[in-house]
Backbone of each chain as ProteinMPNN parsed JSONL, in Angstrom:
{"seq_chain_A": "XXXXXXXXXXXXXXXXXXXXXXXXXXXXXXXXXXXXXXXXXXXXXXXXXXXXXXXXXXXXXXXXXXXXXXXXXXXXXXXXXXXXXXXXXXXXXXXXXXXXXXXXXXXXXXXXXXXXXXXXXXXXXXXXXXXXXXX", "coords_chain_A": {"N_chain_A": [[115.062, 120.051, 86.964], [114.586, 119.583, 90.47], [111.785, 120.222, 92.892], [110.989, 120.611, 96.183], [108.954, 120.117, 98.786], [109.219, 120.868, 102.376], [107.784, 120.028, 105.299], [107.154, 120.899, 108.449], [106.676, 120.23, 112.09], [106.872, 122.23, 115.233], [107.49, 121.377, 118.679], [105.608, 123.695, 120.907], [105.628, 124.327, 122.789], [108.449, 125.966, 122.413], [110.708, 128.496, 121.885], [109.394, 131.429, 119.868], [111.6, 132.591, 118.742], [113.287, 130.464, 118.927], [112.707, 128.566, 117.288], [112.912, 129.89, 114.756], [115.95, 130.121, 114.659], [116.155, 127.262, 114.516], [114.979, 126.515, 112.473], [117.042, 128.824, 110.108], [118.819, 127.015, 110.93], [118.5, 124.436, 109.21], [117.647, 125.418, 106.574], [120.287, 126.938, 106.205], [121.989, 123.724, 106.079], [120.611, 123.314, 103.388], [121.002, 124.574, 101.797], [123.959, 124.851, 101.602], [124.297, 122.657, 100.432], [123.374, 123.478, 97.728], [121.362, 123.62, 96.894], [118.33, 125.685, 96.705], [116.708, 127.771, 98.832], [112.883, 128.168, 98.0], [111.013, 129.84, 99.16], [109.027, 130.433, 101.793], [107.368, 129.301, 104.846], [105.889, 130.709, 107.445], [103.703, 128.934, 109.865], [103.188, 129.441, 111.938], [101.456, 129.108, 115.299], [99.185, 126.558, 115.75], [96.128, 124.59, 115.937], [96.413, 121.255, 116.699], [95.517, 118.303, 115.297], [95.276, 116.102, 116.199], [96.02, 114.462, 119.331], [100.04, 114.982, 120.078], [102.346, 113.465, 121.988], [100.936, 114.2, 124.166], [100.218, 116.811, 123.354], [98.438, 119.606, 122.376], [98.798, 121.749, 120.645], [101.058, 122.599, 117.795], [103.581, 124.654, 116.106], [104.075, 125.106, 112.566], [106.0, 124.837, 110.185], [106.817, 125.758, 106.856], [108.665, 125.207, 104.177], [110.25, 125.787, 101.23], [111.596, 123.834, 98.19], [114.282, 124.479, 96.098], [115.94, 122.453, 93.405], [118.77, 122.077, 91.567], [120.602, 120.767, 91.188], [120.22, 118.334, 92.289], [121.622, 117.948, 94.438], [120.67, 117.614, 97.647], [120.679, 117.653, 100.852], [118.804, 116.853, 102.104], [117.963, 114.314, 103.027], [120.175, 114.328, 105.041], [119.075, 116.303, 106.567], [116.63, 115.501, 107.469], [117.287, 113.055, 108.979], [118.741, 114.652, 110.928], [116.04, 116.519, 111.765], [114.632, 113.965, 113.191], [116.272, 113.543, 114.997], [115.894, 114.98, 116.917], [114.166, 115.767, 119.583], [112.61, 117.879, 120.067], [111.293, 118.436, 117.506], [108.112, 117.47, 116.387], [107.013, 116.399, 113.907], [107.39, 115.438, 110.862], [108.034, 115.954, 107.173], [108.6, 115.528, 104.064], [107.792, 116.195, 100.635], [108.308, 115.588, 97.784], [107.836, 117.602, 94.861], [107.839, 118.455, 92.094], [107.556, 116.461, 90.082], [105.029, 115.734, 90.087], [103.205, 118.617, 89.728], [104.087, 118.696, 87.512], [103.22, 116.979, 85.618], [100.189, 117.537, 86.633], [100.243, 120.114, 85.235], [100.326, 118.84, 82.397], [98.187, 117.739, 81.823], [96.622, 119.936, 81.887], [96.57, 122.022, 79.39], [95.87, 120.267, 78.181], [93.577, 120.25, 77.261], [91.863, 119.112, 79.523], [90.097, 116.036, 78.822], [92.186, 113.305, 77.534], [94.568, 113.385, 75.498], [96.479, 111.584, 74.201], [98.901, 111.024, 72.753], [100.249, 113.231, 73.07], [100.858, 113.335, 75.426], [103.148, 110.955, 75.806], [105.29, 112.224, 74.34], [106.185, 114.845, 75.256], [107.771, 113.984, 77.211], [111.111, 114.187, 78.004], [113.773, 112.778, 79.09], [112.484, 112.164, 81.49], [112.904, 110.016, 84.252], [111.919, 107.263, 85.655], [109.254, 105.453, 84.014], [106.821, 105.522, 85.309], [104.244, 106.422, 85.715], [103.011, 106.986, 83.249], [101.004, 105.601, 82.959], [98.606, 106.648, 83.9], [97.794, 108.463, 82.079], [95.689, 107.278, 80.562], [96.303, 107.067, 77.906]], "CA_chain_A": [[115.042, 120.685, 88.272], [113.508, 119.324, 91.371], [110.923, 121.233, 94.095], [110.631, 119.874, 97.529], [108.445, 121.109, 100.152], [109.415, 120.393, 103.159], [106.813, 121.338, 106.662], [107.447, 120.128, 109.833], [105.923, 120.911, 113.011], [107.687, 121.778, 116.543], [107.006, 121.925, 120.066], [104.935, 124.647, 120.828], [106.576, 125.211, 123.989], [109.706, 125.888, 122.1], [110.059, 129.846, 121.742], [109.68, 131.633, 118.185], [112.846, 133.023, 118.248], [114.452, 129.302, 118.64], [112.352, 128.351, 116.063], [113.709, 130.677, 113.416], [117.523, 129.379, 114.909], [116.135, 125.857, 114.145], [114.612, 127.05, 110.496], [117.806, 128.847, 109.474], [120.17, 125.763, 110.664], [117.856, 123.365, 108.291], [118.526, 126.128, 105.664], [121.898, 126.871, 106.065], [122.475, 122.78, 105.598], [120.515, 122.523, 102.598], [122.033, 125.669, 100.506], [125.276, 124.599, 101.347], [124.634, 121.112, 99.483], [124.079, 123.719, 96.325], [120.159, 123.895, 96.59], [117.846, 126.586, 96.878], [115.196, 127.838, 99.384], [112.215, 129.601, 97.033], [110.033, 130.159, 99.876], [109.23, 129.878, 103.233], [105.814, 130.133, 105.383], [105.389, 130.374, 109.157], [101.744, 129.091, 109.948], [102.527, 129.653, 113.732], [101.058, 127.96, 116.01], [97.971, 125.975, 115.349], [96.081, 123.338, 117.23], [96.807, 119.626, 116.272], [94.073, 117.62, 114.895], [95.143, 114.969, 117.184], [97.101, 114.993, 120.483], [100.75, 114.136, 119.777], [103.256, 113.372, 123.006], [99.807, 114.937, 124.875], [100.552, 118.036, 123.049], [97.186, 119.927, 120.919], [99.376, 122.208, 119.443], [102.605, 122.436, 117.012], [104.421, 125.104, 115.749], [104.297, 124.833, 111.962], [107.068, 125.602, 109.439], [107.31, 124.621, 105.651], [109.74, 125.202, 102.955], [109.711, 125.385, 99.5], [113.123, 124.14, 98.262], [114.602, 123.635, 94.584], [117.931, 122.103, 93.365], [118.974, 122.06, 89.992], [121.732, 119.469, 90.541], [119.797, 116.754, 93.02], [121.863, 117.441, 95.868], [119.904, 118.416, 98.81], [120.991, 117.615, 102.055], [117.501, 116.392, 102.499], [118.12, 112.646, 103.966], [120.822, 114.808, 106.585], [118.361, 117.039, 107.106], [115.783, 114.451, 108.185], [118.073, 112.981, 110.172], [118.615, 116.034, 112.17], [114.642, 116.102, 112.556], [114.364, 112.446, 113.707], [116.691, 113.147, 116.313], [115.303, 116.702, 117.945], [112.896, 115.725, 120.065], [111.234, 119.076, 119.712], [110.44, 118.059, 116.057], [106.839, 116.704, 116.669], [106.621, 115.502, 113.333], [108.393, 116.627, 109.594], [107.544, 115.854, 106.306], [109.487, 115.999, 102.867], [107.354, 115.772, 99.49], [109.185, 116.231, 96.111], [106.565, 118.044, 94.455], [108.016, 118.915, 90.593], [106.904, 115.719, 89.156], [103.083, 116.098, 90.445], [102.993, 119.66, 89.486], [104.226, 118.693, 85.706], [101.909, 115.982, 85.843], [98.965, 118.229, 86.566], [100.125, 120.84, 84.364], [100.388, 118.648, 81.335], [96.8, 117.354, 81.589], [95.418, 120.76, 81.784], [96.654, 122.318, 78.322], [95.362, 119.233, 77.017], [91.969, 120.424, 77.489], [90.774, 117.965, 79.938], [90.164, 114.351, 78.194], [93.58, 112.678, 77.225], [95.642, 113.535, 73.908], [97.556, 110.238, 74.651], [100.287, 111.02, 72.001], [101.003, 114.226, 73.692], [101.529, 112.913, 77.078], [104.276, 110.457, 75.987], [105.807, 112.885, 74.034], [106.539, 115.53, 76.28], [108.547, 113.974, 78.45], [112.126, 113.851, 77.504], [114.484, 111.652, 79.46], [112.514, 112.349, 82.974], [113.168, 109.239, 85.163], [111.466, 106.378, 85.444], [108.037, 106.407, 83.227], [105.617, 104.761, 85.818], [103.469, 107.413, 85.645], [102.465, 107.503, 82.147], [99.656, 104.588, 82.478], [97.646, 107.386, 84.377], [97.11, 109.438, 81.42], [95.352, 106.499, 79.691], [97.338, 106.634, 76.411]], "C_chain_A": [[114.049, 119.993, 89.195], [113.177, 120.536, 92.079], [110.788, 120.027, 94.741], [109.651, 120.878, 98.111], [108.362, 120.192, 101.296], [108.624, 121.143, 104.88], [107.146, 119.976, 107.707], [106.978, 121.095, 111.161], [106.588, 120.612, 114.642], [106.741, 122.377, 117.863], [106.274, 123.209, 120.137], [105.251, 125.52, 122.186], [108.29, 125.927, 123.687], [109.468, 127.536, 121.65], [110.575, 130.268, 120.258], [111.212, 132.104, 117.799], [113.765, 131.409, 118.331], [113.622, 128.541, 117.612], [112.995, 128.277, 114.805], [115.048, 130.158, 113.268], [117.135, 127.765, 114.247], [115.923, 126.391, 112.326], [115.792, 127.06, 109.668], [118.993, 128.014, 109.204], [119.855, 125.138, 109.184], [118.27, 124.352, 107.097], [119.972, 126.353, 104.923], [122.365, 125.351, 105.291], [121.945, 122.224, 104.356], [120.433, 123.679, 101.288], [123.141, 125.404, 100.655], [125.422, 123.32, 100.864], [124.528, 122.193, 98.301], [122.053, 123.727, 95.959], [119.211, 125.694, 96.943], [116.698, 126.947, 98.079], [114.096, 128.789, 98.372], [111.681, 130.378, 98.106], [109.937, 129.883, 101.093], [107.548, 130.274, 103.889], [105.954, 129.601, 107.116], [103.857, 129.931, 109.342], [101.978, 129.355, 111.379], [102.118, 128.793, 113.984], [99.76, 127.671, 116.042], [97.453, 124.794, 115.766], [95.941, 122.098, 116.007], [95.239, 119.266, 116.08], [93.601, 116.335, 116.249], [96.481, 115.149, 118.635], [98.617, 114.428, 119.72], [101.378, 114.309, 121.28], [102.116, 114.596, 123.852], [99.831, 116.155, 124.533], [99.021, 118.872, 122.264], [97.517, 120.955, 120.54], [100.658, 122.157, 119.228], [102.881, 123.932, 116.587], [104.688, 124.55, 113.755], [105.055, 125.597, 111.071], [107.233, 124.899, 107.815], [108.081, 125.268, 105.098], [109.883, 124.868, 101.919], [111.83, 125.413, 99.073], [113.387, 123.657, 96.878], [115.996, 123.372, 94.308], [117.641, 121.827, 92.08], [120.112, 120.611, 89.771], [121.305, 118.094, 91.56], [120.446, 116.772, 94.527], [121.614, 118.367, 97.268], [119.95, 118.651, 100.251], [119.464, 117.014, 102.16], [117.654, 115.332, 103.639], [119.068, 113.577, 105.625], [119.968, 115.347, 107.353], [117.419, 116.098, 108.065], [116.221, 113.616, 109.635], [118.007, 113.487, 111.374], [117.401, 116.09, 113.17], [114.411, 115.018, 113.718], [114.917, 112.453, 115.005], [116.439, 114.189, 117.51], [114.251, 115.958, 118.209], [111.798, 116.546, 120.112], [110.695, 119.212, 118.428], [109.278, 117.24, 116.049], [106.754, 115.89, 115.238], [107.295, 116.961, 111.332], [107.936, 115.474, 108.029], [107.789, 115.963, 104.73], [108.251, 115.33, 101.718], [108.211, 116.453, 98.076], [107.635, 116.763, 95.095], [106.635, 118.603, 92.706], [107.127, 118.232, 89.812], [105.108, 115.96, 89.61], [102.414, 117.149, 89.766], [103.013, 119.687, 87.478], [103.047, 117.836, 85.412], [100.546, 116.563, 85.27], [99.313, 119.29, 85.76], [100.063, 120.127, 82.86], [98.792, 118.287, 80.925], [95.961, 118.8, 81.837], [95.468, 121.74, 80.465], [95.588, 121.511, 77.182], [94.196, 119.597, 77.009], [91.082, 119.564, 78.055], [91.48, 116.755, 79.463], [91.235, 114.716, 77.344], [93.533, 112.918, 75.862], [96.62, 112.693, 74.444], [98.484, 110.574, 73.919], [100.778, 112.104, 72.877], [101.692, 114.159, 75.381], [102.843, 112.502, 77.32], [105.26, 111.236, 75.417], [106.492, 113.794, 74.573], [107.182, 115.701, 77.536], [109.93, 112.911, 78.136], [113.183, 112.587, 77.732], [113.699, 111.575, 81.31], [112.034, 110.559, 83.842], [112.495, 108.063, 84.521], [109.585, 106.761, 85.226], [106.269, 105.678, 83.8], [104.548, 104.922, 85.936], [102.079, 107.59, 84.544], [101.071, 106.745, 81.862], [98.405, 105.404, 83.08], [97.12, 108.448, 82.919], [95.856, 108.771, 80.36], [95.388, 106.737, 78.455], [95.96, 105.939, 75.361]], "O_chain_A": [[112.881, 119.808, 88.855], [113.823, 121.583, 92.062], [110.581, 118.891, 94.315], [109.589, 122.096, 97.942], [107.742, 119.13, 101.353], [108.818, 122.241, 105.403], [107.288, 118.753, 107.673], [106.941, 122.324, 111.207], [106.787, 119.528, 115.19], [105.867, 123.228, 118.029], [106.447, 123.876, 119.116], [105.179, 126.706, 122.506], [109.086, 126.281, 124.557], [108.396, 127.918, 121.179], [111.543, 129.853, 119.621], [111.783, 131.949, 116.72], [114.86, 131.324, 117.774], [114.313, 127.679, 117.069], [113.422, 127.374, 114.086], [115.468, 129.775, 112.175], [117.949, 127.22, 113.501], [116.692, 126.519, 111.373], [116.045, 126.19, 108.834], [119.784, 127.968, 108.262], [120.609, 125.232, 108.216], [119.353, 124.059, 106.589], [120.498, 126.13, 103.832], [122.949, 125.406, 104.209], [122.326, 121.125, 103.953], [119.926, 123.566, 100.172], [123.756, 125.726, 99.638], [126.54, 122.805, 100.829], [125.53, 122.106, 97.592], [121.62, 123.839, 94.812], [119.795, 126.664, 97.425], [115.735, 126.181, 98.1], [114.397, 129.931, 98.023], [111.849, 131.597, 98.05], [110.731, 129.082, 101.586], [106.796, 131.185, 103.542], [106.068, 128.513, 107.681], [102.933, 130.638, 108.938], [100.978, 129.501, 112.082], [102.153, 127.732, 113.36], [99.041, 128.603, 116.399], [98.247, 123.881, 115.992], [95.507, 122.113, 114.855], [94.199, 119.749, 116.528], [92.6, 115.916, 116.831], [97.504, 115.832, 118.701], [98.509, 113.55, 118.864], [100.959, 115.298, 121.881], [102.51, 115.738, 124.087], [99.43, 116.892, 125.434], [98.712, 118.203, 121.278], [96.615, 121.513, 119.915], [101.455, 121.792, 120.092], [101.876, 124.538, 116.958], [105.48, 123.622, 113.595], [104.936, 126.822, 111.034], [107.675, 123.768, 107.613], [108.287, 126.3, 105.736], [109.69, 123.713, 101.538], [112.766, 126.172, 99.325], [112.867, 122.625, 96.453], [116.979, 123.908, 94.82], [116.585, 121.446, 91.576], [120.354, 119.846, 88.837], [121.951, 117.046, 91.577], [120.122, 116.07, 95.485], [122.154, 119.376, 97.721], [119.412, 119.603, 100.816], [119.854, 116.271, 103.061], [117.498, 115.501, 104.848], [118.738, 113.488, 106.808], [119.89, 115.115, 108.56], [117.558, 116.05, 109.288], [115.755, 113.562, 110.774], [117.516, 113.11, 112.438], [117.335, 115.925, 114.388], [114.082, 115.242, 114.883], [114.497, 111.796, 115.958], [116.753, 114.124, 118.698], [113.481, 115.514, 117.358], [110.594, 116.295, 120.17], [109.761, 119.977, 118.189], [109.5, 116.106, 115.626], [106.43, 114.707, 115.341], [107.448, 118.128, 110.971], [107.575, 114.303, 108.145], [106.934, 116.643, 104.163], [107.831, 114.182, 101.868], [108.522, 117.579, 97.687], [106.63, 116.097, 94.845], [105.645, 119.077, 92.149], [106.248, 118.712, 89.098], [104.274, 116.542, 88.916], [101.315, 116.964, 89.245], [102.381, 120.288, 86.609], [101.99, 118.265, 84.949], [99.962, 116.366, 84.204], [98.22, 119.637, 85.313], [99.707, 120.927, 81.994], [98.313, 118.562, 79.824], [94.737, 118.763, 81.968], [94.419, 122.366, 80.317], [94.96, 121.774, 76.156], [93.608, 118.701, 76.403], [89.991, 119.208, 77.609], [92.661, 116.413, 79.525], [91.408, 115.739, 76.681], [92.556, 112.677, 75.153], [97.548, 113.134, 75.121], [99.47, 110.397, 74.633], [101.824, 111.852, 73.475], [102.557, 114.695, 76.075], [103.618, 112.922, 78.178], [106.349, 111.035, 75.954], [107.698, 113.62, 74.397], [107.282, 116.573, 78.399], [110.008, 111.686, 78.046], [113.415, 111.685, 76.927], [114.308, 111.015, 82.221], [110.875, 110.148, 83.891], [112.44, 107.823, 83.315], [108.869, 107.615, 85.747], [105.206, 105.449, 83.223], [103.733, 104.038, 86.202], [100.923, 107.989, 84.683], [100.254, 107.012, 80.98], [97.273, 104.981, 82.849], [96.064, 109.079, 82.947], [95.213, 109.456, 79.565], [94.334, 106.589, 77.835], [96.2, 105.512, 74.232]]}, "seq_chain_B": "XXXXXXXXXXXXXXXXXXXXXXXXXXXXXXXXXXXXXXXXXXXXXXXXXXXXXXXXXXXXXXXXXXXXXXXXXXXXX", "coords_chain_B": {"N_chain_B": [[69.037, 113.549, 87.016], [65.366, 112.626, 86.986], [63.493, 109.714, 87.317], [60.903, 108.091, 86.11], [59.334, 106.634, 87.333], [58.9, 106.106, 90.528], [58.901, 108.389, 92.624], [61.72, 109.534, 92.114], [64.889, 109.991, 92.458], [68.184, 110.23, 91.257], [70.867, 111.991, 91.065], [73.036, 112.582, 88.804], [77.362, 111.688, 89.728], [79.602, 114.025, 89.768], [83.01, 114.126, 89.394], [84.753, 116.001, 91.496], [86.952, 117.314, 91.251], [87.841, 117.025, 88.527], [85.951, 119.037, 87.318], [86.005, 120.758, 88.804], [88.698, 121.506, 87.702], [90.899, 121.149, 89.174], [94.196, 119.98, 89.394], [96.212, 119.234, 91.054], [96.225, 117.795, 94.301], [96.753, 119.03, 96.709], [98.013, 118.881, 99.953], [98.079, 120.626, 102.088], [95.636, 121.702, 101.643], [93.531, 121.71, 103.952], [90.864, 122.593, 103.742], [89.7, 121.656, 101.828], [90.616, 119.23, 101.794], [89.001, 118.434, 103.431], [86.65, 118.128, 102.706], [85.818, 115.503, 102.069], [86.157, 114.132, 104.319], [84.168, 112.585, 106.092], [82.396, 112.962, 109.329], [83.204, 110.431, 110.723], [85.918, 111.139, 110.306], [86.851, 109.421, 108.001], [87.925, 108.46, 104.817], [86.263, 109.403, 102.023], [84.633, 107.539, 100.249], [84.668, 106.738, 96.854], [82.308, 105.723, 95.831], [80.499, 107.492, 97.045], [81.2, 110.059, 97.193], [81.761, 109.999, 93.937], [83.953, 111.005, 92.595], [86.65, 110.804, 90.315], [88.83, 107.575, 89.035], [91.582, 108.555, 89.119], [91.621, 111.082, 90.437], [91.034, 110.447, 93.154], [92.777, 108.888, 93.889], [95.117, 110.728, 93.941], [93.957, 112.407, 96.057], [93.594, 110.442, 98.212], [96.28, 109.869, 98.692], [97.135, 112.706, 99.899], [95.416, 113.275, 101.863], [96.504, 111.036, 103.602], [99.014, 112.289, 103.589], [98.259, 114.892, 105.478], [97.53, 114.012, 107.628], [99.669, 112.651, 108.67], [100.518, 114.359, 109.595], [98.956, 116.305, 111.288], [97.109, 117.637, 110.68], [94.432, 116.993, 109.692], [91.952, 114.707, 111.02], [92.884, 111.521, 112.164], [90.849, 109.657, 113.302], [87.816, 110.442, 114.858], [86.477, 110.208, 118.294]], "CA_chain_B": [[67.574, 113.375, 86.214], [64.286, 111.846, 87.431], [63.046, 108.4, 86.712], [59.63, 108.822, 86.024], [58.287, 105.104, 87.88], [58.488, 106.604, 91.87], [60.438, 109.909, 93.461], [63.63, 108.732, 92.459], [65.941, 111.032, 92.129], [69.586, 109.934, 91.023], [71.958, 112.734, 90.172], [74.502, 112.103, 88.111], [78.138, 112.685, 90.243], [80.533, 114.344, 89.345], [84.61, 113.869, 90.365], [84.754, 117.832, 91.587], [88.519, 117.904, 90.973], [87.794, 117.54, 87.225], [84.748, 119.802, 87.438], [86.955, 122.598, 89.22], [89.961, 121.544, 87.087], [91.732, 120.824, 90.472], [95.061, 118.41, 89.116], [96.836, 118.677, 92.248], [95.966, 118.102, 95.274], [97.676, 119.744, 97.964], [97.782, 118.384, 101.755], [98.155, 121.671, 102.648], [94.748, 122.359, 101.655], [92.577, 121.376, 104.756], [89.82, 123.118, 103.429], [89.631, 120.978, 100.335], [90.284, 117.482, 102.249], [87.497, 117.915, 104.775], [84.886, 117.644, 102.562], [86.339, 114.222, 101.917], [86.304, 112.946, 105.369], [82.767, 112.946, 106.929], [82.599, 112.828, 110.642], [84.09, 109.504, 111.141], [87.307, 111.135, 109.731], [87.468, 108.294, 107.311], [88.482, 108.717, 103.239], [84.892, 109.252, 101.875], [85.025, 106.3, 99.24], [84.266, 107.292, 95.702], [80.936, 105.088, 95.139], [79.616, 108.278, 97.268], [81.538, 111.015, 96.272], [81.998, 110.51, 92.68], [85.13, 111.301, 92.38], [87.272, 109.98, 89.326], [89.43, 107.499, 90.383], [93.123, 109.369, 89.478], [91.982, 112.219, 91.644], [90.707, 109.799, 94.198], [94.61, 108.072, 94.065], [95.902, 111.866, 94.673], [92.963, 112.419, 96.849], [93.953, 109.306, 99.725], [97.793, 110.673, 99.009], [96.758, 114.203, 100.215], [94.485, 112.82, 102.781], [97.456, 110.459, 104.374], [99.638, 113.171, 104.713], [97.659, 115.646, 105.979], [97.116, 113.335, 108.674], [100.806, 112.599, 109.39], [101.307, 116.041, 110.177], [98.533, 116.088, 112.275], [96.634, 118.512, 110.282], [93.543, 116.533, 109.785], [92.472, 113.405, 112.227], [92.824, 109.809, 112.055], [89.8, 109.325, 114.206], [87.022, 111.044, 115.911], [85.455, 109.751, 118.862]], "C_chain_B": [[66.781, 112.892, 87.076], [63.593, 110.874, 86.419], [61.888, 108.464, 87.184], [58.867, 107.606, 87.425], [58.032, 106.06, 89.249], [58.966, 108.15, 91.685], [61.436, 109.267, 93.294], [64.066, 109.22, 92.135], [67.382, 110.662, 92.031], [70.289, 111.199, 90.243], [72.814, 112.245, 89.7], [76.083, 112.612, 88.88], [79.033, 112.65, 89.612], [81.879, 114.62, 90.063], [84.441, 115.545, 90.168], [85.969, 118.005, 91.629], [88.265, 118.002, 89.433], [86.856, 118.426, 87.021], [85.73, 121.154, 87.669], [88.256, 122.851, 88.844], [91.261, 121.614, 88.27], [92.845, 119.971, 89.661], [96.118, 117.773, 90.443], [96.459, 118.763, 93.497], [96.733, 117.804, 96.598], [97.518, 119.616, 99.59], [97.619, 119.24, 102.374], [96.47, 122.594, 102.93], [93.566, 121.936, 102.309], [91.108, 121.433, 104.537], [89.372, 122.511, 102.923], [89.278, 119.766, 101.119], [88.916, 117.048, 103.178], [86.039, 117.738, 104.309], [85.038, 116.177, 101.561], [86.715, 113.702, 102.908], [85.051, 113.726, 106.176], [83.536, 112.255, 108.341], [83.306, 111.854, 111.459], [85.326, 109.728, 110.93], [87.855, 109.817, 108.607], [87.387, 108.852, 105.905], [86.773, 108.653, 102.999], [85.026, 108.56, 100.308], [84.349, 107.081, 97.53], [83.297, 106.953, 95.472], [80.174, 106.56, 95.738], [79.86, 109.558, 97.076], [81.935, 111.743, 94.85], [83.254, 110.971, 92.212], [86.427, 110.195, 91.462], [88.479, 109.238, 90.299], [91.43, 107.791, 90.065], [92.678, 110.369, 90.453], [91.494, 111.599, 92.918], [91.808, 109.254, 94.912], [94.974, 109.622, 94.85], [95.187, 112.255, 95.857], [93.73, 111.445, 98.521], [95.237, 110.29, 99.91], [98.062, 111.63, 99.379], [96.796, 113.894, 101.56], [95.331, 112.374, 104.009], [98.416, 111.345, 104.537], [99.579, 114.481, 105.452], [97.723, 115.319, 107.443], [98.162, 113.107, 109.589], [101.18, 113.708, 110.204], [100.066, 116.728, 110.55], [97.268, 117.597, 112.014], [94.811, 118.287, 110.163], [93.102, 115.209, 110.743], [92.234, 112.401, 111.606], [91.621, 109.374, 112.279], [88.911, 110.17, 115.075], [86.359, 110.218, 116.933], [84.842, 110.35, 119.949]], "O_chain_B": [[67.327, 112.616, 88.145], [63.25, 111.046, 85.25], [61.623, 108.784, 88.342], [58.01, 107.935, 88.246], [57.041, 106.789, 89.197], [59.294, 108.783, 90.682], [62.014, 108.536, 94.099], [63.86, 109.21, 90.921], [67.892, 110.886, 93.128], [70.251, 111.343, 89.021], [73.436, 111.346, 90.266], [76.28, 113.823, 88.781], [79.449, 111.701, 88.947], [81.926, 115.227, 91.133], [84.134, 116.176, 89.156], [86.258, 119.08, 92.154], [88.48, 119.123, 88.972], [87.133, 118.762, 85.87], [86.033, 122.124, 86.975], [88.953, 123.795, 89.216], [92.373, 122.107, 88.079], [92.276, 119.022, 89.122], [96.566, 116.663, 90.732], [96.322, 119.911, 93.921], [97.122, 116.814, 97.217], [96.831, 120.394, 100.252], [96.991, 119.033, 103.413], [96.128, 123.475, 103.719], [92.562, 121.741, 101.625], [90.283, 120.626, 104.967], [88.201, 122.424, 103.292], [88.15, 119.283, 101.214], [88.24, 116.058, 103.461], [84.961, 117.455, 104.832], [84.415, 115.951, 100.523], [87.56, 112.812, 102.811], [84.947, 114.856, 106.653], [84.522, 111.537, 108.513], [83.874, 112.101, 112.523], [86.108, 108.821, 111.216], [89.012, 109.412, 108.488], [86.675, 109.853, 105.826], [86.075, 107.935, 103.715], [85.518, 109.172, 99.36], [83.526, 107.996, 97.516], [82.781, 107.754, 94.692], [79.235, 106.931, 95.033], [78.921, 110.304, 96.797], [82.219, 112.893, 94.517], [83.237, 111.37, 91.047], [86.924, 109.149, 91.881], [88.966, 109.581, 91.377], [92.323, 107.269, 90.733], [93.444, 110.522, 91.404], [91.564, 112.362, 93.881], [91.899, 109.128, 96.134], [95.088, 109.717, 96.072], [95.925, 112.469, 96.819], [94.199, 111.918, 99.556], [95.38, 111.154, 100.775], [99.27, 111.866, 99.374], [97.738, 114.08, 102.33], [95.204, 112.882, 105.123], [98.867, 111.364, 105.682], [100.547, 115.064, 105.939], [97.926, 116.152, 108.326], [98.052, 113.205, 110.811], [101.926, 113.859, 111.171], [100.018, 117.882, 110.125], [96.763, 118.31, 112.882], [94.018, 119.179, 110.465], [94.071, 114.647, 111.252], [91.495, 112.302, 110.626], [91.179, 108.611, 111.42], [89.428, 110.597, 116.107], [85.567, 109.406, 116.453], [83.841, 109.84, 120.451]]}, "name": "protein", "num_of_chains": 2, "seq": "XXXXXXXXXXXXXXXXXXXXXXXXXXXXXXXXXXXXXXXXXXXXXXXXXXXXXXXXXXXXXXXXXXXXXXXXXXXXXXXXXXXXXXXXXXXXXXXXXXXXXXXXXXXXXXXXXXXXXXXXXXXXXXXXXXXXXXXXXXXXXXXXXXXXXXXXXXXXXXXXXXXXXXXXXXXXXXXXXXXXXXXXXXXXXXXXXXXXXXXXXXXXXXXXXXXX"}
């Protein structure tokens, strides 16, 4: 299973209720690829660290999204973003592998049980990862 | 410890993600990154924060997209 989280941040002149219309489109197109939303968080509106398009605040929105079969609409989704100009700025991290990652090194009690690292990980992808646990 | 010759005081540092058993670190968590970018807004390098260097790798990777998304700054001046 993958987790995404996906936050992106809009206009701030853009009103909350077209917000939510923008939110549930991005939704709508990425449960009807066959994924899930778990979660969702409004942060509202919050001032920018830095100006963007002279703007010092955004409108932030993330999304917690999981798919069991890989197909996410994600890349469309992005798309979509890229081309709304009221999308100040958007953001997709796949966040499963990180999360296994850091959960496997904390059973271990800390300092590395190198056998158990490589062990524990069945057929998952490519294993570029594994030179971090120093084995 | 203290080294007896002057006042010299060298603590020993410690990476405070393994200390607080931190493994992931989360862009989301502003709170966390800012005491990893002193006033210049720049990555605060590990020779001075101590910080091991896998959580220093997840550490920048936090750091950079925190930044994209405009959460933390690039630059103060």
């Amino acid at each position: 299973m993958r987790t995404y989280e996906l936050m992106f941040v809009v206009d701030p002149r853009v009103a909350d209720e077209e917000v939510v219309t923008m939110t549930n489109d991005y939704k709508n197109m990425i449960t009807a690829a066959g994924s899930q939303i778990t979660s969702e968080e409004n942060w509202g509106r919050r001032k920018l660290a830095y100006p963007i398009d002279k703007l010092n605040e955004g409108k932030y929105v993330l999304l917690y999204i999981s798919s069991e079969t890989g197909k996410t609409a994600l890349p469309e989704v992005e798309h979509r973003m890229r081309q709304n100009d009221k999308i100040l700025r958007y953001l997709t991290v796949r966040t499963d592998e990180a999360i296994k990652r850091a959960a496997r090194r904390q059973p271990a009690g800390g300092p590395r049980t190198g056998s158990a690292a490589s062990e524990d990980r069945p057929d998952a992808g490519p294993d570029i990862d594994v030179e971090e646990e120093e084995a | 410890m203290a080294r007896a010759r002057k006042v010299f005081f060298r603590r020993r540092k410690v990476c405070k993600f393994c200390a607080d058993k931190i493994d992931y670190i989360d862009y989301k968590d502003v709170k966390l990154l800012q005491q990893f970018i002193p006033e210049r807004s720049k990555i605060l390098p590990r020779r001075i924060s101590g910080t091991c260097a896998t959580h220093q790798r997840s550490l920048q990777q936090a750091i950079k997209r925190a930044r994209h998304l405009a959460l933390i700054p690039f630059t103060t001046d």
